[in-house]
C-alpha positions as CSV (number, residue, x, y, z in Angstrom):
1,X,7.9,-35.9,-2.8
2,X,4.5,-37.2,-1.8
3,X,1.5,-37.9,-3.7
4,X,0.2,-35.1,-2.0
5,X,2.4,-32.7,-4.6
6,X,1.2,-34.3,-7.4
7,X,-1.0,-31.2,-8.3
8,X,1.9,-28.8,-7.6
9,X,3.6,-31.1,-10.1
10,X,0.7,-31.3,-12.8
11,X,-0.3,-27.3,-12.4
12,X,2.9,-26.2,-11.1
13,X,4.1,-23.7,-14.1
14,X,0.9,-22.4,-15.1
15,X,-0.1,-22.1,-10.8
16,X,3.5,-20.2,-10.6
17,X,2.9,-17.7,-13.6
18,X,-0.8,-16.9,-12.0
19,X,0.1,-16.8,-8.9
20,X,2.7,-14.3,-8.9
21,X,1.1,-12.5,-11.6
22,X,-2.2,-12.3,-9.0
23,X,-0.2,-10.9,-6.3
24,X,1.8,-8.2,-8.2
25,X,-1.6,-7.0,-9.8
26,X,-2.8,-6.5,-6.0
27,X,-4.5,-9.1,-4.9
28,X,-3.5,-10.5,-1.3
29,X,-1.8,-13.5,-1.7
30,X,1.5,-14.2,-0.6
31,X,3.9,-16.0,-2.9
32,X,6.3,-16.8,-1.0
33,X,5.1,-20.1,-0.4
34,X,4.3,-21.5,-3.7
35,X,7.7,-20.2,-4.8
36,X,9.5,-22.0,-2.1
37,X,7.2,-25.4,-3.1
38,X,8.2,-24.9,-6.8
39,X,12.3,-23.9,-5.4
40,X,11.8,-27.9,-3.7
41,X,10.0,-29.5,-6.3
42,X,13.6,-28.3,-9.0
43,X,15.3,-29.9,-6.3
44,X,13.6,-33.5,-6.6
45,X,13.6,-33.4,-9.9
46,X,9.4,-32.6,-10.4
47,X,9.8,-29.4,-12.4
48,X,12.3,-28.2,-14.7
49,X,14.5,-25.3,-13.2
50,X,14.4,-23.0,-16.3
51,X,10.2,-22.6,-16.7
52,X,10.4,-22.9,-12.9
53,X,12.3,-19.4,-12.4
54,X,11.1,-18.0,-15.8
55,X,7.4,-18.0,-15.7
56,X,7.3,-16.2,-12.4
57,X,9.3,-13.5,-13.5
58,X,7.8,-12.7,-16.7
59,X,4.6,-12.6,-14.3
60,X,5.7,-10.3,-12.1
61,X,7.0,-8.0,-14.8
62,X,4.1,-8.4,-17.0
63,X,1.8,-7.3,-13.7
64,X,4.5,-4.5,-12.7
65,X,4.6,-2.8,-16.2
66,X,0.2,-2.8,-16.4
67,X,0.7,-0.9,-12.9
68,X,3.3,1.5,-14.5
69,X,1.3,2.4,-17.6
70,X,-1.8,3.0,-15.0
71,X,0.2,5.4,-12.7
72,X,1.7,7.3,-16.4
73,X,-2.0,7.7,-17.3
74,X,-4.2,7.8,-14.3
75,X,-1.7,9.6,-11.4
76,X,-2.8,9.8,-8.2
77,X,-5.9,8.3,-8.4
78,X,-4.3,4.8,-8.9
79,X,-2.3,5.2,-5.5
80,X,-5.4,6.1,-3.6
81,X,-7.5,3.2,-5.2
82,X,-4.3,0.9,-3.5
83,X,-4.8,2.8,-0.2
84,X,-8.5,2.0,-0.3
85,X,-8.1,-1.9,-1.0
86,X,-5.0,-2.4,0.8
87,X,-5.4,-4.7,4.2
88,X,-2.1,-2.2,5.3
89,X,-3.7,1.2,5.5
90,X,-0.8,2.1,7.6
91,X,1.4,1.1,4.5
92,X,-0.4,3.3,1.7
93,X,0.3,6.4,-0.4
94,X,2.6,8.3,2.5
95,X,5.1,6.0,3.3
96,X,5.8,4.5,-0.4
97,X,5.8,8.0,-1.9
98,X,8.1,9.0,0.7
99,X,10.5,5.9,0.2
100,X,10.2,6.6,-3.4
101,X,11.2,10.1,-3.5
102,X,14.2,9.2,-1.9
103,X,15.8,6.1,-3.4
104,X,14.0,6.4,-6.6
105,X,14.5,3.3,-9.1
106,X,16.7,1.9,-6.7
107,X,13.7,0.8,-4.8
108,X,11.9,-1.0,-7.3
109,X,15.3,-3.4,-6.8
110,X,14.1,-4.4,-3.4
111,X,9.8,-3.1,-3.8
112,X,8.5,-6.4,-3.6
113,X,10.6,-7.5,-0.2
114,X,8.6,-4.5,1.3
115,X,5.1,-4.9,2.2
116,X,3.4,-1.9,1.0
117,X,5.9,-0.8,-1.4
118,X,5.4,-4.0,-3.4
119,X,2.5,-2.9,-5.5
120,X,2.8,0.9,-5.3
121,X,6.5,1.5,-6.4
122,X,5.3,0.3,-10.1
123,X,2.7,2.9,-10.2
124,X,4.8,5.6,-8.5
125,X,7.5,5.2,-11.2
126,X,4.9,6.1,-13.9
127,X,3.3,9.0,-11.8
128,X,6.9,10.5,-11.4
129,X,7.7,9.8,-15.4
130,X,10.3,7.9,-14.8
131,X,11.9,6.6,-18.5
132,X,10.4,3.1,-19.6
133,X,13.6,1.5,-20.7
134,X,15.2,2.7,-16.6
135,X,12.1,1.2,-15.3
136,X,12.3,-1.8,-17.2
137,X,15.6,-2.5,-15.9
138,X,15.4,-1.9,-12.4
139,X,12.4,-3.5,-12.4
140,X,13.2,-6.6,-14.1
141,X,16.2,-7.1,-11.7
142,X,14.1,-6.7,-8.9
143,X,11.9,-9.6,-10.1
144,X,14.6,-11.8,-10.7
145,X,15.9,-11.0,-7.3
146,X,13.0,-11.9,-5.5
147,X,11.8,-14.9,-7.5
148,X,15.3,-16.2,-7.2
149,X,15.7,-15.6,-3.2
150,X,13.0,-17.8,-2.8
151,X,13.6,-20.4,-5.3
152,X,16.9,-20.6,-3.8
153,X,15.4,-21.0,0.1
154,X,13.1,-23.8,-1.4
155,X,15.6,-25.4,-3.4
156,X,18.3,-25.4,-0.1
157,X,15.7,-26.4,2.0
158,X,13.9,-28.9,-0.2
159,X,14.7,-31.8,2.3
160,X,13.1,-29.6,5.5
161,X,10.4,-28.8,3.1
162,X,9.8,-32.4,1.9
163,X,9.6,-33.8,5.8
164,X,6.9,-30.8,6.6
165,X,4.6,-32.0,3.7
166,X,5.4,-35.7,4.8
167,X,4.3,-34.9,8.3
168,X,0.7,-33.4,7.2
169,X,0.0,-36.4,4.9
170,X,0.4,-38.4,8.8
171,X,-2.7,-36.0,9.4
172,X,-4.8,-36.2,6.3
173,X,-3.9,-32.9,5.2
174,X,-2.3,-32.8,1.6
175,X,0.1,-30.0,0.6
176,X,-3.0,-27.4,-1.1
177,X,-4.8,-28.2,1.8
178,X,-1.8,-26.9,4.1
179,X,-1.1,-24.0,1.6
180,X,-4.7,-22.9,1.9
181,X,-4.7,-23.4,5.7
182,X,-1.8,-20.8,5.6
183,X,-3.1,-18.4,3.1
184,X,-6.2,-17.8,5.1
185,X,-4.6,-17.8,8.1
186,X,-2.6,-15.1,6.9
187,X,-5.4,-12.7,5.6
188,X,-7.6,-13.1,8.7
189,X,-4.8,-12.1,10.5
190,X,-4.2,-9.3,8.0
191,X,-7.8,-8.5,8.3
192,X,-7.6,-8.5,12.2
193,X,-5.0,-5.9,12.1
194,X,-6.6,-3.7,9.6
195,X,-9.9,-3.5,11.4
196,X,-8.0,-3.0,14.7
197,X,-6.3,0.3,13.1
198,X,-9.3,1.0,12.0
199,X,-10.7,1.1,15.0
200,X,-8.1,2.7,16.9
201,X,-9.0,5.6,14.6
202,X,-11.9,6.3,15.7
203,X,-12.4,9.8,16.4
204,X,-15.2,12.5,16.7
205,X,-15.3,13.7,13.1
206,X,-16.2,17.3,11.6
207,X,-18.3,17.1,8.8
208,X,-18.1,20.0,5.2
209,X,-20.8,21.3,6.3
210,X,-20.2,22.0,9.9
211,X,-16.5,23.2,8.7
212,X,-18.2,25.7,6.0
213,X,-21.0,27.3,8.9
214,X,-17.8,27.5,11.2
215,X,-15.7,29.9,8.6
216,X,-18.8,31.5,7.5
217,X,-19.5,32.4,11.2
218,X,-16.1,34.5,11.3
219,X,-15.2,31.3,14.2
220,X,-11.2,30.6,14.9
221,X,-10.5,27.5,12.6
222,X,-6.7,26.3,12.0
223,X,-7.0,24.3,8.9
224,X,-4.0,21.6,7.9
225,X,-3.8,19.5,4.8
226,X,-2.1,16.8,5.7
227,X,-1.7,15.0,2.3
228,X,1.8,14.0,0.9
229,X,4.0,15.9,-1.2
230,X,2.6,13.7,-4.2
231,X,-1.2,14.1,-3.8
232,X,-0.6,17.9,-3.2
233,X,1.5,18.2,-6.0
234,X,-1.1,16.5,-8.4
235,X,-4.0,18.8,-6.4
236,X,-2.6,21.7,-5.2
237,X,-6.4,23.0,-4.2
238,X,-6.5,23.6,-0.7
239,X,-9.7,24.3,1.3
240,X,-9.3,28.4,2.0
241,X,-7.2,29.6,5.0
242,X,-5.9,26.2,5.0
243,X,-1.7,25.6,5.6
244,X,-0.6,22.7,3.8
245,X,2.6,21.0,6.3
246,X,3.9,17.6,6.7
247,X,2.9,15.5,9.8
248,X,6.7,16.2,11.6
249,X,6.3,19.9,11.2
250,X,2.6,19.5,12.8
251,X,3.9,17.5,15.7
252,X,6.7,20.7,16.5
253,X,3.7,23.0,16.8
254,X,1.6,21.0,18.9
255,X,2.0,23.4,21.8
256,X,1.0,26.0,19.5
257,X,-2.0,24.4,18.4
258,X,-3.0,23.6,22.1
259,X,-3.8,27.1,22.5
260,X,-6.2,27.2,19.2
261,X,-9.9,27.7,19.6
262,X,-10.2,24.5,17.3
263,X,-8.2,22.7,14.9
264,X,-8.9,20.7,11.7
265,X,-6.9,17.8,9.9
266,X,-8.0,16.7,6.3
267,X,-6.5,14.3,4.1
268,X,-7.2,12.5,1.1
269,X,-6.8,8.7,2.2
270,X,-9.6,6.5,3.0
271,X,-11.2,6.7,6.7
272,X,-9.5,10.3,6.9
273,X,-6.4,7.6,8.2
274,X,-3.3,10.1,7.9
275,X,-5.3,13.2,9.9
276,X,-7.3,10.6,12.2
277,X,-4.0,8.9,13.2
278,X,-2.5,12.9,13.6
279,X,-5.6,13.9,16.0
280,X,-4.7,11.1,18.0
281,X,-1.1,11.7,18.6
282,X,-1.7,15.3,19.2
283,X,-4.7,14.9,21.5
284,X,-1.7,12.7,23.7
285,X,0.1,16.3,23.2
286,X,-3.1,18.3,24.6
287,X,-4.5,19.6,22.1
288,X,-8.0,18.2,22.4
289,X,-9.9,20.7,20.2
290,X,-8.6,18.9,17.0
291,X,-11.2,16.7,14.5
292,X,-10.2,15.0,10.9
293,X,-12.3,16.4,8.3
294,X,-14.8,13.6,7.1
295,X,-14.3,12.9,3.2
296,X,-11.3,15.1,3.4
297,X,-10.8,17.2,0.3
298,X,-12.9,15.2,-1.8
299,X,-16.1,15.4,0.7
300,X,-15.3,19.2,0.6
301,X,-15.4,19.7,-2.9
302,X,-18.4,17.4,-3.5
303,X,-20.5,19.6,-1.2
304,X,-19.7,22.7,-4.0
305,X,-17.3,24.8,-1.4
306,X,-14.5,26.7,-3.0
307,X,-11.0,25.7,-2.6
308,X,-8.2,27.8,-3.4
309,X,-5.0,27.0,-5.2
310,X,-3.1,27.6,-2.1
311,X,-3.6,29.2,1.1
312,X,-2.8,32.5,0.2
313,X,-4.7,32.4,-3.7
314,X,-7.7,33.7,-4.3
315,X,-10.5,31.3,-4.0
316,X,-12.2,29.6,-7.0
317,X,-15.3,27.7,-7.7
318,X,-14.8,24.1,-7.6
């Protein structure tokens, strides 16, 4: 390749081992690219193949096993911390729990293919005790599958690859320069979307303290806790009178709730996003007297209201 690789080719095995190590702990950058570099670079000869598909691997399992210990020892407060950082929130605790509980280790063979799911199913698999040893293994062979699709791509294509870098040096741009270029263009765009959703979920909130004089005033309140099978399970608290039901059984009783005086959504993700993105859908249904709950459970419970252990229990000081 060019001289423009030369820094690919001094840094290369230490930039693949951080790299993917960086990304698996959480931080967004794609490594797709640098692994399809370092796949091309095999190819002409610039990098030995066996560091080349090692180092990135032991990265990724290194980063995967700190995220499982976390999950065995800190729950769900490690999947909502991801939620809160992620530039996906459409991607966070409910739909990796939910493909989790269903495939199980199996996932963790194809996590990292899956935006979302790449940094969470390592986490999950320690919240839901999986055995060390399974883990291990399904995880490791996930790793080598993805480090080695990718190598492959860039070792196949090295030629393609080779002409693109060839063509930016015309321009003045060197490889990093191009990489860069990419990587930020990717996380504006990431950004773009996440504020957009963001957006889009803005909705007239109800605040603790308006909820609390409401139910204290005797008023007609139908109270839902939206939060996944996971989070309920590791906090079955509920606020009282509250009915705890998934976001498909919600939408079958939309005509029902159309007819209530007022109805309230709380979750525990950040921005109120799962019950702010359920107001909105049902407020498409009619029912227009529906608000998320601002701070969700958490902004309850830090005002001192009682919750109960489920909607039937009696209540309990928090």
């Amino acid at each position: 390749m060019s001289l423009h690789v030369q820094f690919l080719i001094q840094y290369g095995y230490a930039l693949l081992f951080g790299w993917v190590f960086a990304e698996q702990m959480g931080l967004p950058i794609p490594s797709i690219p640098i692994l399809l570099a370092a796949g091309a670079l095999v190819g002409t000869h610039d990098l030995r193949a066996a560091p080349t598909l090692a180092l990135p691997i032991v990265a990724a399992i290194i980063a995967d096993v700190t995220w499982y210990q976390l999950g065995r020892h800190k729950g769900i407060r490690i999947l909502q911390f991801l939620c809160k950082i992620s530039l996906e929130p459409d991607s966070c605790v409910r739909r990796t729990e939910n493909v989790f509980a269903r495939s199980g280790a199996k996932s963790l063979l194809i996590s990292k293919f899956v935006p979302g799911l790449n940094t969470a199913a390592q986490p999950l698999a320690g919240i839901f005790r999986m055995k060390f040893r399974r883990f291990l293994l399904f995880d490791s062979a996930g790793a080598i599958l993805y480090v080695s699709t990718f190598f492959a791509l860039g070792y196949a294509f090295r030629d393609q690859l080779e002409d693109i870098a060839a063509t930016a040096a015309r321009f003045g741009i060197s490889v990093v320069t191009l990489l860069l270029l990419a990587l930020a263009t990717w996380l504006s765009w990431k950004y773009y979307r996440r504020q957009r959703f963001i957006r889009q979920l803005r909705i007239d909130r109800i605040t603790a303290k308006e909820l609390k004089g409401m139910l204290d005033a005797g008023e007609e309140v139908v109270i839902v806790d939206l939060r996944g099978s996971l989070d309920f399970e590791a906090e079955p608290a509920m606020i009282p009178g509250a009915v705890h039901l998934d976001a498909a059984d919600l939408e079958e009783v939309s005509d029902e709730l159309a007819k209530a005086h007022e109805v309230v959504l709380y979750c525990n993700c950040p921005n109120e996003v799962s019950s702010a993105r359920m107001a909105l859908l049902l407020r498409r249904k009619g029912v227009q007297k529906i608000r998320p709950l601002t701070g969700g459970l958490n902004g309850w419970r830090e005002q001192g209201y009682p919750v109960a252990k489920n909607a039937e229990s009696k209540q309990e000081t928090s």
